[in-house]
Every structure is written in C-alpha cells, then in structure tokens.
C-alpha positions as a LaTeX table, in Angstrom:
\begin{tabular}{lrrr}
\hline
Residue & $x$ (\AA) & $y$ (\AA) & $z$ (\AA) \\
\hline
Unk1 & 111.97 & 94.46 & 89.65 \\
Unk2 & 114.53 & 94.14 & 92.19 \\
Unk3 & 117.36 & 91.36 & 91.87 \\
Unk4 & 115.32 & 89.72 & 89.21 \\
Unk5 & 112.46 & 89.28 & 91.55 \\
Unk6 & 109.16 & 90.79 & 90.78 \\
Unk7 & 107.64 & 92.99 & 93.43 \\
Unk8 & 104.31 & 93.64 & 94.24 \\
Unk9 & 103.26 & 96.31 & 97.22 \\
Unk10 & 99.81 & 96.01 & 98.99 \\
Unk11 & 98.95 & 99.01 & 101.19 \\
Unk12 & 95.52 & 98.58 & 103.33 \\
Unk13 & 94.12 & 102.06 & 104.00 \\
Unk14 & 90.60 & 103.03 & 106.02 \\
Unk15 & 90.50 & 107.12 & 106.23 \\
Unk16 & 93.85 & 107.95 & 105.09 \\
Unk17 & 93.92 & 110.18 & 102.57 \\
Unk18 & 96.19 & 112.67 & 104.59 \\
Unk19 & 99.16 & 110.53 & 104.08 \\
Unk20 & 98.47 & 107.68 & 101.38 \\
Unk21 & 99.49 & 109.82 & 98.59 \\
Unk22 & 102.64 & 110.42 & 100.10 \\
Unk23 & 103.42 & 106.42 & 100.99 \\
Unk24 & 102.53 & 105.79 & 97.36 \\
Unk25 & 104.61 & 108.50 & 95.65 \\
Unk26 & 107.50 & 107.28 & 98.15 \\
Unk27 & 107.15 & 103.94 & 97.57 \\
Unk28 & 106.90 & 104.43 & 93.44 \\
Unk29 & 109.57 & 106.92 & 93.75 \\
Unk30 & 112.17 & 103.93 & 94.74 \\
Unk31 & 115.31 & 102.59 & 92.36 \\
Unk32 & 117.90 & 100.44 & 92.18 \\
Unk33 & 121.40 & 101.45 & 91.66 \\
Unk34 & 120.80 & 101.02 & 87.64 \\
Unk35 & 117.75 & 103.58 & 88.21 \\
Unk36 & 115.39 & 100.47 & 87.61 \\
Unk37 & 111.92 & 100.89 & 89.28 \\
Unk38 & 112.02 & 98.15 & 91.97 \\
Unk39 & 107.83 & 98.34 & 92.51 \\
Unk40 & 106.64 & 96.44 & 89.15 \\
Unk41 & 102.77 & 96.74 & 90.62 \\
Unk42 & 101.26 & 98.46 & 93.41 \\
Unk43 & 97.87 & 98.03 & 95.19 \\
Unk44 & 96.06 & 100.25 & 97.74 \\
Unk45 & 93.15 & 98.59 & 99.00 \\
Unk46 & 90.20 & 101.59 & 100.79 \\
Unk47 & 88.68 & 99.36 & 103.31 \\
Unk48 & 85.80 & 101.41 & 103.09 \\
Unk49 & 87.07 & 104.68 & 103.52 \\
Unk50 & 84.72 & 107.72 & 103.28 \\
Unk51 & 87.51 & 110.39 & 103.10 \\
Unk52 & 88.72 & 110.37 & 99.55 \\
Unk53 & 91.29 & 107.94 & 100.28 \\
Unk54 & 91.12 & 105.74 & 96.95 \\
Unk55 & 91.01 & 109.03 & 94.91 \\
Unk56 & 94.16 & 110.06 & 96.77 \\
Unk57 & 96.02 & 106.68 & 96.01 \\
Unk58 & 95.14 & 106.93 & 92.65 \\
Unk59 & 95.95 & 109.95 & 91.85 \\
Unk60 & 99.15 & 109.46 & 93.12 \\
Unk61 & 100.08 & 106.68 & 90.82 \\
Unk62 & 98.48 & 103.21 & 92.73 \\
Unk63 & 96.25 & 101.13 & 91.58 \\
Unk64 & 92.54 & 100.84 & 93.95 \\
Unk65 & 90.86 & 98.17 & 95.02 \\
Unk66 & 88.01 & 98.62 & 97.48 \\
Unk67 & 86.61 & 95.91 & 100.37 \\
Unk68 & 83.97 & 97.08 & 101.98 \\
Unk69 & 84.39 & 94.08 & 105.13 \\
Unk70 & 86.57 & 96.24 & 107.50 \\
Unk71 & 89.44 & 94.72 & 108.84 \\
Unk72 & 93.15 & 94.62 & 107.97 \\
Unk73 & 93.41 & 91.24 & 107.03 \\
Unk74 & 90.47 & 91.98 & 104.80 \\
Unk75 & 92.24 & 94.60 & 103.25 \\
Unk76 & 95.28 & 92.53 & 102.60 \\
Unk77 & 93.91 & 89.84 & 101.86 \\
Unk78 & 91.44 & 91.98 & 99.01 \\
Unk79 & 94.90 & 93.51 & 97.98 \\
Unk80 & 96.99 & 90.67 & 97.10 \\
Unk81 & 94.02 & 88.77 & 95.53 \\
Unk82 & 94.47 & 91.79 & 92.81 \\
Unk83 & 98.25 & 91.48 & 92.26 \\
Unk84 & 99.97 & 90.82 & 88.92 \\
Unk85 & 102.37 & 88.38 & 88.99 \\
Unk86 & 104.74 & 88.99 & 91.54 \\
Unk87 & 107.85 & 86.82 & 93.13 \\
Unk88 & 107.53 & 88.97 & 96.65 \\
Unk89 & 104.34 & 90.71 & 98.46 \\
Unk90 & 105.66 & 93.87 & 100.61 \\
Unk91 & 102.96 & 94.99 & 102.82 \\
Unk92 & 103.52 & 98.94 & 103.92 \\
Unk93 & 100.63 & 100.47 & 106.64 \\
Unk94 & 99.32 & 103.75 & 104.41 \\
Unk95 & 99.85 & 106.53 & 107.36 \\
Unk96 & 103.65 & 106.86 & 106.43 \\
Unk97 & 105.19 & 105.50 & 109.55 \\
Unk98 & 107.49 & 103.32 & 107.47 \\
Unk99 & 110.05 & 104.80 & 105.55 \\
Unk100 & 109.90 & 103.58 & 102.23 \\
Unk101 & 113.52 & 103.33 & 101.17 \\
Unk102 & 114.38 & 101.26 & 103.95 \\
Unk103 & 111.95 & 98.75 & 101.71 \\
Unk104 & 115.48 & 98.03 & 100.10 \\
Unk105 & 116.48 & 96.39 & 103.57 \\
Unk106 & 113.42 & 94.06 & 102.99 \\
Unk107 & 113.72 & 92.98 & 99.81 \\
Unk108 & 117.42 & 92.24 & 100.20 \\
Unk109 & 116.78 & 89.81 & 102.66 \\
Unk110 & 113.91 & 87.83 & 100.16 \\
Unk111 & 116.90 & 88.14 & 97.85 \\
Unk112 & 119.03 & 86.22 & 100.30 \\
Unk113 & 117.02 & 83.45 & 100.47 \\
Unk114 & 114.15 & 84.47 & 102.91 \\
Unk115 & 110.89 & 83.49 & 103.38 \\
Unk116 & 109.44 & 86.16 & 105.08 \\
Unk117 & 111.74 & 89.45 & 106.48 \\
Unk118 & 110.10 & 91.46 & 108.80 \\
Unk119 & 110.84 & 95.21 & 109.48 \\
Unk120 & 111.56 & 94.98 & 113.35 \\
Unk121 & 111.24 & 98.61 & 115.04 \\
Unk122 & 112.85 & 96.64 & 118.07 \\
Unk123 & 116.10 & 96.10 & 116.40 \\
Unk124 & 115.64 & 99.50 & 114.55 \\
Unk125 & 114.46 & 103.33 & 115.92 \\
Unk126 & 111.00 & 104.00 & 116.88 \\
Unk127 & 110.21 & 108.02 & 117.38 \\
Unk128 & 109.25 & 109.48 & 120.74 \\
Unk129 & 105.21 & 108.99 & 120.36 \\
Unk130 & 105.13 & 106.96 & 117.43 \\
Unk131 & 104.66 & 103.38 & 119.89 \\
Unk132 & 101.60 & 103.84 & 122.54 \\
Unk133 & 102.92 & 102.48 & 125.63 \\
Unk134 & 100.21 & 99.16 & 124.98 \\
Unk135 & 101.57 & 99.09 & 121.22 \\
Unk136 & 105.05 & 98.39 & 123.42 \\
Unk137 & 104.09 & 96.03 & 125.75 \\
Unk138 & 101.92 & 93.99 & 123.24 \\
Unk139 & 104.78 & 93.41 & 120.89 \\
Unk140 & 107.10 & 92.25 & 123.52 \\
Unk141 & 104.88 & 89.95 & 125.31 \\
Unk142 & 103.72 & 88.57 & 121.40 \\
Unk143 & 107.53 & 88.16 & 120.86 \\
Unk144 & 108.07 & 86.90 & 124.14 \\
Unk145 & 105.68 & 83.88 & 123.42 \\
Unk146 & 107.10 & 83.11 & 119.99 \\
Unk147 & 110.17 & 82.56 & 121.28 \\
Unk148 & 109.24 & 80.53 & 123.96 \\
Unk149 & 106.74 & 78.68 & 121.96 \\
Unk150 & 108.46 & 78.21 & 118.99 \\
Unk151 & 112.59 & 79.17 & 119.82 \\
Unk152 & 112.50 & 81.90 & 116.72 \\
Unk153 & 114.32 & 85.03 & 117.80 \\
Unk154 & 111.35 & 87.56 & 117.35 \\
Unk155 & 111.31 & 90.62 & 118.72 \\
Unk156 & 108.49 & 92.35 & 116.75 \\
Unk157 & 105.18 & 91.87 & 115.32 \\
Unk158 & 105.98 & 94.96 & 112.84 \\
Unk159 & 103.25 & 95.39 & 109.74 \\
Unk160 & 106.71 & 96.43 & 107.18 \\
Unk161 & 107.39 & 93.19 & 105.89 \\
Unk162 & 107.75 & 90.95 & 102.65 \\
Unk163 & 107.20 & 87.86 & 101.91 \\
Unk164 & 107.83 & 85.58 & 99.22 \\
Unk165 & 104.49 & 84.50 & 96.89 \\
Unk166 & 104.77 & 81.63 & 96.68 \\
Unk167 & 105.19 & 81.20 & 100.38 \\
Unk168 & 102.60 & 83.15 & 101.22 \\
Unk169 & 100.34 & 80.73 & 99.29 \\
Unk170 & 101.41 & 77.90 & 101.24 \\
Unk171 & 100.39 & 79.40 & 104.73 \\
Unk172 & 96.98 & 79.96 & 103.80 \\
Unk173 & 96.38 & 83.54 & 105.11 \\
Unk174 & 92.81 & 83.60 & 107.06 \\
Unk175 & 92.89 & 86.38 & 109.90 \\
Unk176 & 90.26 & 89.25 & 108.72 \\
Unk177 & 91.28 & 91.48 & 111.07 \\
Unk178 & 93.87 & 92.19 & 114.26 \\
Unk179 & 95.53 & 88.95 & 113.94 \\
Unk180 & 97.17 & 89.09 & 110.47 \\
Unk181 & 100.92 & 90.08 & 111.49 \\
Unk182 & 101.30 & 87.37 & 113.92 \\
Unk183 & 99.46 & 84.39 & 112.01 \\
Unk184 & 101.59 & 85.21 & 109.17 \\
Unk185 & 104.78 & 84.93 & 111.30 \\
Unk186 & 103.45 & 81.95 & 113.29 \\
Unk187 & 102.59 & 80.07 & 110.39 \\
Unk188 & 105.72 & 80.96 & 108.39 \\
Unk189 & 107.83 & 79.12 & 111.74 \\
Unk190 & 105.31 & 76.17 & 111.90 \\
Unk191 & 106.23 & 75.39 & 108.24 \\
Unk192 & 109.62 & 75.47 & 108.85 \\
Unk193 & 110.02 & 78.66 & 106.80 \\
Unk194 & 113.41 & 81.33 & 106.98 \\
Unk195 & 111.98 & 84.19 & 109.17 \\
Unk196 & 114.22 & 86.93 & 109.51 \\
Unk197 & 114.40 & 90.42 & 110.67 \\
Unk198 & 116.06 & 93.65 & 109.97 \\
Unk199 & 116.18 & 96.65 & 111.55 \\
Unk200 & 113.80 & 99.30 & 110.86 \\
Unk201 & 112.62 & 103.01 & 111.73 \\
Unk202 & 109.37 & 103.95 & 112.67 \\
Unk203 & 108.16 & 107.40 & 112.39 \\
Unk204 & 104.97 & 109.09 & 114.13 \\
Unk205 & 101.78 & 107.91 & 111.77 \\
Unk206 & 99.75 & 110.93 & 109.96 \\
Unk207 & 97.24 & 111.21 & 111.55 \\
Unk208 & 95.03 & 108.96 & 114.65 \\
Unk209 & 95.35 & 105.19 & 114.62 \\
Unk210 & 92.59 & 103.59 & 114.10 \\
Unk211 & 93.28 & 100.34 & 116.57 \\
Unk212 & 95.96 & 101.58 & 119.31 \\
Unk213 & 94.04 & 105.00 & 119.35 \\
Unk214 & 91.27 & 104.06 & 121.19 \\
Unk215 & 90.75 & 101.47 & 124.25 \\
Unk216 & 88.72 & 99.48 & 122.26 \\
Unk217 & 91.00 & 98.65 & 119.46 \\
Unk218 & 93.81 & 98.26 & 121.99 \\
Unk219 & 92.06 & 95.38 & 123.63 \\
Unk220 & 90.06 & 93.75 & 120.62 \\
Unk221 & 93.71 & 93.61 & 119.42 \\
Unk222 & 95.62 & 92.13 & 122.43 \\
Unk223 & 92.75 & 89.67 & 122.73 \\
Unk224 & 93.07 & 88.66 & 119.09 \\
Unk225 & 97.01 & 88.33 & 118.85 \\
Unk226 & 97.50 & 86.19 & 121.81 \\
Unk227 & 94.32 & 84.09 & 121.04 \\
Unk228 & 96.08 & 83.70 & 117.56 \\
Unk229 & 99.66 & 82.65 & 119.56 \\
Unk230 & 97.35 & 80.34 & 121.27 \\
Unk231 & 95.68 & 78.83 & 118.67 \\
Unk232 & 98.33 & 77.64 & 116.82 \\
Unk233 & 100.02 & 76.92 & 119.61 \\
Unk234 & 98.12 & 74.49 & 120.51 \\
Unk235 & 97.95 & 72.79 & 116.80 \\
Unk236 & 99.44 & 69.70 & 115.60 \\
Unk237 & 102.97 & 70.98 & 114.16 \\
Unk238 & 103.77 & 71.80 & 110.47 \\
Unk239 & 106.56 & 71.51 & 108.43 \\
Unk240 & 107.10 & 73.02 & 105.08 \\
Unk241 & 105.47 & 71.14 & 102.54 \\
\hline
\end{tabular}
C-alpha cells in the first residue's frame, strides 16, 4: 500500500525470462519511508512464452497468469482481469527498461489526484540505444496528434504508467495488441480524465524487442497507433461519466 491506496502491478511478458526475474524482485523489493511494501499484489502475465518465463516470474516472488492470444493488450488485459482488489493498476514492460523505484514518481501523482500518470522518457533520460530511431519518431508524431487533436500536453506514449481502477473501468480497455498505450491515453482525455506526466528514465531492454526489433512490428505498430488516434478521433466526444 502506498498513501493508503492499494497497488496492483501487471507486467506482460512473451520470451523474457532473461530479465523478468529481475523487474519482479525490483519491483517487490520497493518501500515506503515507514519500510511498508508499496506492491500489495503483483501479476506477470506469459503471453505464451516458451522460454521459462512464468517459472522465472514465479520464482521470483509474482504471481502467473498465462494468455495464450499474443498481443500486449491481451496480456494486460489477462493481467488485470486477475488482480485483487486494488485502488491503482501500474503497468511495467518485463525486459527491465524501467527503473522500478522511479514507480514512486507514478504513484505520487495517482496520490495527487490523477487519473492516469504516465512515465514520459521525453521529459525524462532515455539511454544511447535504448529508443530505435522509428520508436522516436513514432512517439513524437503520436504526441504530436494528441495535442493537436485533443490540446493535452503529451509528449510520450511510454508503457510505465498507472492508472487509477476505477478509471480504468470506465474507459473500457479493448486494444489486443499495438494500440493499448495510446487508447488508454486517448480515452482517459475524451472522458475528461487528469492525464499527467512525469519524467522518467529509460534504460536499454534485456534482450531483442519483440515489436521495434524487426520491420514488421515497427510498421504493424505505426499502422495501429495512428489508426487508433484516428479512430477516436473521429468519434462523437466523451466526457467523464
């Protein structure tokens, strides 16, 4: 528990057992000031890894779920479905390019009143090689259209974020796949939600990325996150309900 919220962590991993022991110990390993633990449940979802990943993530201290539908919105999805009760979701990619204690950063922004707080590596430090040079220009053409669609100040689609529960209920999540980061954020703004962002550091994953390592992952993605922009875009507006 972290300033009397709950916290749950969902971690979708596909082939990661290099590094998802490490994100879990990290991310278990966190305390508040009073030495509290501030994860009260966390969930590693193997999207139908073949590698030992779930054995890895368990054996590290995380609950497993598996979902055998690929996709990163499957595996969040299949993750939060799973979740005790919880006040706030943080979502954390399992190939350690987040660092965990800046989680704190997060969390202190739900605690301000947030809807949603997103871990911007914009605003923050990315290391040499940890963005691809599409990874780049993706995120600040996706930003670029937020802001001119919506007037939100985003400057990054970054996977670190958290979001409140109950909020997260009300958008609906549907995206199965490369989509997920930016219908979250979209939706969150159409309902009128507080979006913010803080600073955050991204290190060089473990490993090769399954989507911006390879040309066809680059492009199914780019396709899907401005078709999602679009999409909405075009919708009738929302306002929180």
């Amino acid at each position: 528990m972290y300033e009397g919220l709950r916290v749950g962590c969902v971690i979708p991993a596909f082939n990661e057992a290099p590094s998802v022991g490490l994100v879990v110990s990290d991310l278990l390993g966190l305390a508040g000031e009073r030495g509290e633990k501030m994860i009260d449940d966390l969930v590693v979802c193997d999207n139908g890894s073949t590698d030992g990943t779930g054995d890895v993530a368990v054996r590290a201290g995380a609950r497993v779920v598996r979902e055998e539908r690929r996709g990163y919105g499957s595996a969040c999805l299949a993750g939060i479905a799973t979740l005790d009760e919880v006040d706030v979701v943080l979502f954390a990619d399992a190939d350690r390019s987040d660092v965990a204690a800046e989680a704190i950063d997060l969390l202190d922004g739900i605690a301000g009143g947030a809807d949603l707080v997103i871990g911007s590596r914009v605003l923050g430090r990315a290391e040499p090689g940890a963005l691809t040079a599409q990874q780049r220009f993706g995120n600040r053409l996706a930003a670029f259209l937020i802001r001119l669609i919506w007037k939100e100040n985003a400057t990054d689609l970054g996977p670190f974020r958290a979001m409140r529960r109950d909020s997260l209920e009300i958008i609906c999540m549907e995206d199965r796949d490369y989509g997920w980061t930016v219908e979250m954020q979209v939706k969150a703004y159409r309902h009128g939600m507080k979006v913010i962002e803080v600073p955050a550091t991204y290190r060089k994953r473990i490993g090769k990325s399954k989507i911006s390592g390879t040309v066809k992952g680059t492009l199914l993605a780019g396709y899907k996150i401005l078709g999602t922009i679009a999409k909405y875009a075009a919708a009738p507006p929302r306002r929180r309900d």
